[in-house]
C-alpha positions as CSV (number, residue, x, y, z in Angstrom):
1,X,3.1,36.6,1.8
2,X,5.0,33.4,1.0
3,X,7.6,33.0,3.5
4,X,10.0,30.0,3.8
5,X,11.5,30.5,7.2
6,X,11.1,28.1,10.4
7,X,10.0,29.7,13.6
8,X,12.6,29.8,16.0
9,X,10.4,27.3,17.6
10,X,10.6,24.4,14.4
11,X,14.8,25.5,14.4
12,X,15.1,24.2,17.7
13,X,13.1,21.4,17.3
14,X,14.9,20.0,14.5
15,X,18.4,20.5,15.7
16,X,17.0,18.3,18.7
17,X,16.1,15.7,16.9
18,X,18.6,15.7,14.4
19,X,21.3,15.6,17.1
20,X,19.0,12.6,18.6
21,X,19.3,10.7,15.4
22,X,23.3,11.7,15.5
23,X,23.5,10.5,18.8
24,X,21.1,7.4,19.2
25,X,20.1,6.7,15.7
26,X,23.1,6.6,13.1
27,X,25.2,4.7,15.7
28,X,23.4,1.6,15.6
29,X,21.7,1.7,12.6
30,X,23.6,-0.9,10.6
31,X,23.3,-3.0,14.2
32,X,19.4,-3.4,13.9
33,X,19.2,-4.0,10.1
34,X,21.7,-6.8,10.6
35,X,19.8,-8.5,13.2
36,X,16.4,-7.5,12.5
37,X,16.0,-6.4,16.5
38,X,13.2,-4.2,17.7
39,X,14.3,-1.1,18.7
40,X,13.0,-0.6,21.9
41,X,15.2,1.3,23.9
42,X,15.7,3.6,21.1
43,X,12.0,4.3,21.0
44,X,12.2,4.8,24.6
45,X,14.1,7.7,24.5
46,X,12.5,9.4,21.5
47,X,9.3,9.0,23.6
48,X,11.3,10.6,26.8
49,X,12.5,13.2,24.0
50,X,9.0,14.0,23.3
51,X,9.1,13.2,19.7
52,X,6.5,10.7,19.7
53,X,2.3,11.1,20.1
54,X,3.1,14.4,19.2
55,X,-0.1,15.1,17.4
56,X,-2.3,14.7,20.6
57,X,-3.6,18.2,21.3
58,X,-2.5,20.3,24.5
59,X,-6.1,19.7,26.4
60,X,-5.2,16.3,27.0
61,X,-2.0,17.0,27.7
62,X,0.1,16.3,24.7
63,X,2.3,19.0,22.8
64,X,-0.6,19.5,19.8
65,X,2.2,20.0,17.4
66,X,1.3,20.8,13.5
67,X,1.7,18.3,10.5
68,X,4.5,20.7,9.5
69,X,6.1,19.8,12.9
70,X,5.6,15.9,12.7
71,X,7.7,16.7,9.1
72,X,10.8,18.6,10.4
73,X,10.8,15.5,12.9
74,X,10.5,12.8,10.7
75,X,12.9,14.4,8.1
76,X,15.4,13.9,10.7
77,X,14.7,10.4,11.7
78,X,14.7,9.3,8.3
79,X,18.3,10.8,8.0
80,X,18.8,8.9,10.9
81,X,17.4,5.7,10.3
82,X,14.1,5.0,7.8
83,X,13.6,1.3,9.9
84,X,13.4,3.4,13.3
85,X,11.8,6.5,12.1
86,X,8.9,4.1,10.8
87,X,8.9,2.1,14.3
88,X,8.7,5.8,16.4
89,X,6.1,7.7,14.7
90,X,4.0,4.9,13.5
91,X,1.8,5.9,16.9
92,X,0.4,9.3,15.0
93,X,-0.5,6.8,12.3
94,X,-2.5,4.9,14.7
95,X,-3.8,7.7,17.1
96,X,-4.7,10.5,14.1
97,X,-8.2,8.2,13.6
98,X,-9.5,8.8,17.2
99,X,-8.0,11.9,17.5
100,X,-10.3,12.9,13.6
101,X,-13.3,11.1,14.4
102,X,-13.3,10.0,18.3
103,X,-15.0,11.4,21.5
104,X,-13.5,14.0,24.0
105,X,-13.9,10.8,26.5
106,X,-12.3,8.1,24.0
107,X,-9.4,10.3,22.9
108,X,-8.6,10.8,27.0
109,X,-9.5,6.5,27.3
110,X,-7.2,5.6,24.5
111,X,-4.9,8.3,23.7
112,X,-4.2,9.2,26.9
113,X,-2.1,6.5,28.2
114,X,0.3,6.9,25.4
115,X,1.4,10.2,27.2
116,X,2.4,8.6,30.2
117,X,4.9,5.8,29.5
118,X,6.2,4.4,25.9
119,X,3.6,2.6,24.5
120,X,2.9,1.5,20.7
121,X,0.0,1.4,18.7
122,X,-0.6,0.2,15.2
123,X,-2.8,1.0,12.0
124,X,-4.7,-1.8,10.9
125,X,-6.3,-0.9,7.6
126,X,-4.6,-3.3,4.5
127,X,-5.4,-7.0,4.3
128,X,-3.9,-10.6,2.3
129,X,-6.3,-9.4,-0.6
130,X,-6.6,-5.4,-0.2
131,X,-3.7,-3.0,-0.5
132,X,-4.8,-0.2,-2.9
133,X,-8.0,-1.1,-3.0
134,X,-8.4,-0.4,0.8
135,X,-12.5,0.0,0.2
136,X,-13.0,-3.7,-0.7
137,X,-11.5,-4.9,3.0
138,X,-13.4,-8.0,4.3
139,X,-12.4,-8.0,8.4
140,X,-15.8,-8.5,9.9
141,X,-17.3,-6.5,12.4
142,X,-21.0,-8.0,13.4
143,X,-23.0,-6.7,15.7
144,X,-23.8,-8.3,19.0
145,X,-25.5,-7.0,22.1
146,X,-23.0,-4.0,23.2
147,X,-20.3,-5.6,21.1
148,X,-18.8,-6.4,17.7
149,X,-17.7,-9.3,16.9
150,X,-14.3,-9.1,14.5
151,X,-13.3,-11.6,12.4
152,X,-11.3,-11.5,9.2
153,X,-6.9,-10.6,9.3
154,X,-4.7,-7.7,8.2
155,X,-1.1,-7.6,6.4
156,X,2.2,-5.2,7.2
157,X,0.9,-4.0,10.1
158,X,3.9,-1.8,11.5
159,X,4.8,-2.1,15.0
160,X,2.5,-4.9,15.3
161,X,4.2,-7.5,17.6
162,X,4.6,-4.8,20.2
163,X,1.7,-2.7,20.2
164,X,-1.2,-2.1,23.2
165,X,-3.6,-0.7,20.8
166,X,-5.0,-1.4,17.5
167,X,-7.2,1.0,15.3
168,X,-8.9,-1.7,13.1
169,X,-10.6,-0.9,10.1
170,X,-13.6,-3.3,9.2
171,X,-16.8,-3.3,7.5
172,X,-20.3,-4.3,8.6
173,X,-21.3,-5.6,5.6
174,X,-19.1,-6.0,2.4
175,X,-21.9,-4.7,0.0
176,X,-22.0,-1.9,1.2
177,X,-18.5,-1.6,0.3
178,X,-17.3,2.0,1.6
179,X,-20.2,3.1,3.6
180,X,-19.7,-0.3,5.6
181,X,-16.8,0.7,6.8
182,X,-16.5,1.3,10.4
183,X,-13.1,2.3,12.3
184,X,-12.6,0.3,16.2
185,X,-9.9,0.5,19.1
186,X,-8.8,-2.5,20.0
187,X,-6.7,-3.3,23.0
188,X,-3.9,-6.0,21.8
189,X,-4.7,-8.0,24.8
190,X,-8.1,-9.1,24.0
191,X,-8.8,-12.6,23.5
192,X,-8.9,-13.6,19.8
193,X,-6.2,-12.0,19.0
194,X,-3.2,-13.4,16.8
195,X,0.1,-12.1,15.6
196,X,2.0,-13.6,12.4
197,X,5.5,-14.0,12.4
198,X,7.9,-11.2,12.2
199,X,8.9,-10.3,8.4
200,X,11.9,-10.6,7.1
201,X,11.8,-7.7,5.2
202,X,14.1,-6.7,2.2
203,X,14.8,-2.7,4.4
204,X,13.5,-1.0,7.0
205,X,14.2,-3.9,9.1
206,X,14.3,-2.4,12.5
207,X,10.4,-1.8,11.7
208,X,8.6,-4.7,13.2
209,X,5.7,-5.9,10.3
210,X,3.6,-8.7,10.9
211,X,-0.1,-10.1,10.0
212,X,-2.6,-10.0,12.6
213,X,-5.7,-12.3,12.7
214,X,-9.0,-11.6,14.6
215,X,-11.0,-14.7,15.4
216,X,-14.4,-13.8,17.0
217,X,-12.6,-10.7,19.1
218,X,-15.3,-9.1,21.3
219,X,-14.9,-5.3,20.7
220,X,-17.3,-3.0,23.3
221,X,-19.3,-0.7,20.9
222,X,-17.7,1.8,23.4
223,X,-14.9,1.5,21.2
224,X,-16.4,2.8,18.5
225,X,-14.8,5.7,16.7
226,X,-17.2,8.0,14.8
227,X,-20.5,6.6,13.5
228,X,-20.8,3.3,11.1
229,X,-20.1,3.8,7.5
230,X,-17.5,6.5,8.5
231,X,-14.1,4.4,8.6
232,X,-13.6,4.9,5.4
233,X,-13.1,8.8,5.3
234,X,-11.6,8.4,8.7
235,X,-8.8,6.4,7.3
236,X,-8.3,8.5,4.1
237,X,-8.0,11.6,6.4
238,X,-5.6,9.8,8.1
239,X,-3.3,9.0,5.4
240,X,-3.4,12.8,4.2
241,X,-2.2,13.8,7.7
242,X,0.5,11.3,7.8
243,X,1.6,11.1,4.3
244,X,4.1,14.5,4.2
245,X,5.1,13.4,7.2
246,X,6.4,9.6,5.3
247,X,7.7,11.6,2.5
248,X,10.1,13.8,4.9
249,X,11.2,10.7,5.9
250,X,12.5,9.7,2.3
251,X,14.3,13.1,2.0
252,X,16.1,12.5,5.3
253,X,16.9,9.1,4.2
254,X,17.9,10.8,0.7
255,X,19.9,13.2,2.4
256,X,22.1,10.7,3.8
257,X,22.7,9.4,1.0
258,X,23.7,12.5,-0.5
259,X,26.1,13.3,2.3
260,X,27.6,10.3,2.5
261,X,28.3,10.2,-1.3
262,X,29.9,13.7,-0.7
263,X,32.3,12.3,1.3
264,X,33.2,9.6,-0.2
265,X,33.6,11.5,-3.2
266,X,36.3,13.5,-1.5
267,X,38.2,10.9,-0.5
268,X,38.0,8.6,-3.2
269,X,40.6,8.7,-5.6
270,X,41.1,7.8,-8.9
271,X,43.6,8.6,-12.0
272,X,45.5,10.2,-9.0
273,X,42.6,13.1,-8.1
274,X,39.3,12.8,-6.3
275,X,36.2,11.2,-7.8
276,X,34.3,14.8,-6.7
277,X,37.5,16.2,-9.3
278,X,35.2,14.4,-12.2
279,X,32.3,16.4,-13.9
280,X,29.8,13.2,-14.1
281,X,30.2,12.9,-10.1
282,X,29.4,16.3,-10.0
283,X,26.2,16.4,-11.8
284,X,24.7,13.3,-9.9
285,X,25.5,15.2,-6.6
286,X,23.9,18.4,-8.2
287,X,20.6,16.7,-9.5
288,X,20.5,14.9,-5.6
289,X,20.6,18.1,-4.0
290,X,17.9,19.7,-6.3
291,X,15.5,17.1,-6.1
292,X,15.9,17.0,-1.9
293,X,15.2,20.2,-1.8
294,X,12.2,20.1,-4.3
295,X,11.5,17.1,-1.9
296,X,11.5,19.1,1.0
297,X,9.7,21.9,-0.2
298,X,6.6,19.8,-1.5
299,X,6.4,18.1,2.1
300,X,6.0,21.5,3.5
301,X,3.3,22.4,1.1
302,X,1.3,19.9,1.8
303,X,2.1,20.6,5.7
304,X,1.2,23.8,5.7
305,X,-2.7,23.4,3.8
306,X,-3.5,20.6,6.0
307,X,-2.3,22.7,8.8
308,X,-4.2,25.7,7.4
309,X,-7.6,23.2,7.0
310,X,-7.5,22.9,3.8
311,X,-8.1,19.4,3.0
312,X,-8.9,19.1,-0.4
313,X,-5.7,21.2,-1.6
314,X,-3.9,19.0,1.3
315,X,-5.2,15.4,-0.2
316,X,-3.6,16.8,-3.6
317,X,-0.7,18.0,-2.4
318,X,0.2,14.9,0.0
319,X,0.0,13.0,-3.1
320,X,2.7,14.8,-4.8
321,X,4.9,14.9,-2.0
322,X,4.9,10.8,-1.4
323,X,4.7,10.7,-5.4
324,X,7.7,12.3,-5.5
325,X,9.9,11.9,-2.6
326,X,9.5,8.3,-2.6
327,X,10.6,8.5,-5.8
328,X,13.4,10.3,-5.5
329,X,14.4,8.8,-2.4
330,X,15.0,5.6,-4.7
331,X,16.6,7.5,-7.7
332,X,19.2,9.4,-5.1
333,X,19.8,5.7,-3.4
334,X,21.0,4.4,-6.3
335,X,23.3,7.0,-7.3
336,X,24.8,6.9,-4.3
337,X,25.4,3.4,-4.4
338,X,26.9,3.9,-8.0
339,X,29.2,6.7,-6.4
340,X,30.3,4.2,-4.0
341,X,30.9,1.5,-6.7
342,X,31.4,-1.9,-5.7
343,X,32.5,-0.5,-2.3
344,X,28.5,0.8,-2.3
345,X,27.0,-2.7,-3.3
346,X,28.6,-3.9,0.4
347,X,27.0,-3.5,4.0
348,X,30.7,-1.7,4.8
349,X,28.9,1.3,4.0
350,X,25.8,2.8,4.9
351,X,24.4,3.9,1.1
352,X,23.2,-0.1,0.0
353,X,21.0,0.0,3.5
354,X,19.6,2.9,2.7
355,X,18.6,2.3,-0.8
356,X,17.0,-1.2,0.4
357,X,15.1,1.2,3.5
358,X,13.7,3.6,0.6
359,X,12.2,1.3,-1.9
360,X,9.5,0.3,1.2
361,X,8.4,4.6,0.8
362,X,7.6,3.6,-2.2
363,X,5.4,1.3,-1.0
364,X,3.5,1.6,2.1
365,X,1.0,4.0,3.2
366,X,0.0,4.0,-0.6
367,X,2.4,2.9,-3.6
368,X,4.0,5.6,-6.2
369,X,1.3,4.2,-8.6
370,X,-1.7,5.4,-6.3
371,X,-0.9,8.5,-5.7
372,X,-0.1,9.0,-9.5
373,X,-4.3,7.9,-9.4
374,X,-5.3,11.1,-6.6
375,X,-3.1,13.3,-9.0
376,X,-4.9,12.5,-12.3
377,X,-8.2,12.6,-10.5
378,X,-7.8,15.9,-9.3
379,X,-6.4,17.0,-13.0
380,X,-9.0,15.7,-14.3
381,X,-11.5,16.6,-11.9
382,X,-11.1,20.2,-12.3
């Protein structure tokens, strides 16, 4: 039986957060896209909250919640802000690889600690010259004694300048392309280690992004996670976990929109009634609402197979969700900034920020154009 009711349990949780975004979020919002500050103290509390790591299973003492949670959470965020939702649950990004392919002993060594005080990891998989093409990545891991040796850099690494813990993706030897791949923790403070400059990003600004370089960074082979040549599927299993979770962002973000433009169109006046008075306002606030919801409702699909196991339905169905919702994020941006009119194209109001924070969804964690790629392969495939 299809049912598309929230436990009393998912409720709960997402009045909690979304009265956390209300509270902490929305207020200073415009304040950290302005200046480009990271948001720690905010990320302080969500972790107090209990918001973030939240994928870390209950026997080592996280809350083990389900993809389907981590997308009622980051629906609200992303209503919130899409710069600080990014910046807070970036850390399931980062941890999911350990938690998929690491030891009982590594997940307690380097998931652990991220349980007892705020700390940040980031996901180091795209480079300068691999985006999409995330198999042809040329960070060097060579083998030495009980260590590797990294060497090579990555690109729009989220949370990077403030992270204790990278998961690095890099390959043993670049002809073997794919079954090179291997996937390393990497404590931030070891030597070699360099951090690029902080981007000045078009949205999502809040979001620290920066490069990182390795140069000859000893890695123990302790650090290891899973077996070499199994990065790669690591990392893709990864993205499927975290992907409905990105897209739920955009429909927050979208919703916010939405509302705001509802507002505005109640107040705004023109040939002496309300803008909402006029039939082509109407039918852009209709077509937001329906695509939110159709939005929302493939996030929770593709929650609820990978929740359910089912990987192969959930690979397809993540794809759809960030194919569309990213999408759509964009599309209901823009109308809301046309609802607003020239008042819309100024950082008075909140709807030009959040059509800047959008476009990024359609970006990261694999572009609109990729995902349109895993859907025709599985069309086509079948």
């Amino acid at each position: 039986m299809i049912s598309f009711q929230l436990s009393e349990e998912q409720i709960a949780l997402k009045d909690m957060v979304r009265k956390f975004a209300e509270k902490e979020i929305s207020p200073v919002a415009g304040k950290f896209d302005e200046s480009s500050e990271f948001p720690r103290e905010v990320i302080t509390k969500a972790w107090e909250l209990g918001i973030m790591n939240c994928a870390i299973p209950s026997k080592f003492g996280g809350l083990g919640l389900s993809v389907m949670d981590d997308v009622i959470i980051n629906e609200e965020l992303g209503a919130g802000c899409l710069g600080m939702g990014t910046s807070i649950c970036v850390n399931n990004l980062a941890l999911y690889p350990i938690l998929f392919g690491g030891t009982d002993a590594q997940i307690e060594e380097f998931c652990g600690p991220f349980l007892k005080e705020p700390k940040l990891a980031s996901f180091c998989l795209t480079e300068p010259g691999s985006g999409s093409d995330a198999g042809s990545l040329s960070t060097l891991a060579k083998e030495e004694g009980d260590h590797f040796v990294l060497n090579g850099s990555k690109m729009w690494i989220t949370n990077a300048g403030h992270a204790d813990l990278f998961t690095v993706f890099a390959t043993v030897d670049k002809g073997l392309k794919t079954k090179g791949i291997i996937c390393l923790a990497v404590p931030a403070n070891l030597p070699g280690i360099h951090l690029g400059k902080h981007e000045n990003k078009l949205g999502q600004r809040a979001s620290d992004t920066r490069g990182i370089t390795f140069e000859s960074v000893k890695v123990p082979k302790k650090n290891l996670i899973g077996k070499i040549g199994e990065g790669f599927k690591i990392a893709l299993k990864t993205l499927d976990h975290t992907r409905p979770s990105i897209s739920a962002g955009a429909v927050g973000a979208a919703r916010a929109a939405m509302e705001h433009s509802i507002k505005y169109a109640k107040e705004r006046k023109q040939f002496n009634q309300p803008i909402a008075s006029f039939q082509a306002i109407q039918f852009m606030l209709a077509d937001m609402a329906t695509s939110i919801e159709a939005g929302r409702l493939l996030c929770y699909q593709a929650a609820y197979h990978l929740d359910q196991g089912q990987y192969e339905k959930g690979n397809f169905a993540s794809a759809h969700a960030k194919r569309f919702s990213a999408d759509m994020a964009m599309d209901v941006a823009t109308n809301a900034v046309q609802i607003f009119g020239g008042y819309g194209y100024t950082k008075e109001y909140p709807v030009e920020k959040i059509m800047r924070d959008v476009k990024l969804v359609q970006i990261y964690e694999g572009t609109s154009q990729i995902q349109r790629v895993v859907i025709a392969r599985h069309l086509l495939n079948t």
